[in-house]
C-alpha positions in Angstrom: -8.2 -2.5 -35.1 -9.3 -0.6 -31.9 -7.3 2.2 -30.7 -7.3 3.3 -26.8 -6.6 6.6 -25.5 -3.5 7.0 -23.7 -4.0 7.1 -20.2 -3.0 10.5 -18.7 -1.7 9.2 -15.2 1.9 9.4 -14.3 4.0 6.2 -14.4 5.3 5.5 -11.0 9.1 6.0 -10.3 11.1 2.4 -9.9 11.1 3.5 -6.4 7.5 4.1 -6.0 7.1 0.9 -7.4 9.7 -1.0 -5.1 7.4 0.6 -1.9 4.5 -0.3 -3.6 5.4 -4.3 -4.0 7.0 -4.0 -0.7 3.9 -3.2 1.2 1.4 -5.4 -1.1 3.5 -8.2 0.3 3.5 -7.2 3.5 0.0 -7.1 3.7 -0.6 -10.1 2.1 1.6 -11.5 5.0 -0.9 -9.8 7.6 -3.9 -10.9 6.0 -3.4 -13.7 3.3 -6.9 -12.9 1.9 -7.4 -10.4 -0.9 -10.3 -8.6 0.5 -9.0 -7.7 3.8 -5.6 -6.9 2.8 -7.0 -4.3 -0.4 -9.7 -2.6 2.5 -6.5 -2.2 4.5 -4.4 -0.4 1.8 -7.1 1.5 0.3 -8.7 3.0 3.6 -7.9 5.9 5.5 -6.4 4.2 8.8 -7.0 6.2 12.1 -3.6 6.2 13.6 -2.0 7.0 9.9 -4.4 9.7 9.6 -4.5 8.8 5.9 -4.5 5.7 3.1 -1.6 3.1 4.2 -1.0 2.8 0.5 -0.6 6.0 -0.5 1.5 7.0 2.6 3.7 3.6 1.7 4.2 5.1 -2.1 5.5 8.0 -0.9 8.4 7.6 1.1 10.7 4.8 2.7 9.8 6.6 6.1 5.9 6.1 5.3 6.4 2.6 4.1 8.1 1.9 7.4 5.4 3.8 9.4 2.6 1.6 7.3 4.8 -1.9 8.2 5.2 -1.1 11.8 1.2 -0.9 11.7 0.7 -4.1 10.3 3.3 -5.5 13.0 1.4 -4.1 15.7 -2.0 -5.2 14.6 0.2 -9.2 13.8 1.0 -8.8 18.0 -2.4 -7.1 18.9 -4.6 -10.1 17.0 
């Protein structure tokens, strides 16, 4: 039997992870392809000034800020 260490990073709070399957599907929405849609949430944006996921974890104000993004760049393409 193998044994794996226990991973040290904290578990995300139910309300982390609400954010965090709101905006995944949100993005998926925007893009519908896997590639474009991780690049999005894993890259510092410009006009966030930081990484759309992270900012979207955070806070129900930063997963707004993150989803009006995405409904500006919907209108913009």
């Amino acid at each position: 039997m193998v044994f794996r260490k226990r991973s040290n990073a904290p578990v995300p709070t139910r309300e982390e992870a609400r954010r965090q399957s709101a905006i995944i599907q949100s993005a998926w929405s925007h893009f519908r392809e896997a590639a474009p849609m991780i690049a999005f949430l894993n890259n510092r944006n410009e006009a966030l000034r930081v990484q759309p996921l992270a900012l979207a974890i955070e806070s129900d104000d930063g997963l707004e800020r993150v989803e009006r993004l995405l409904q500006d760049l919907t209108r913009n393409a």
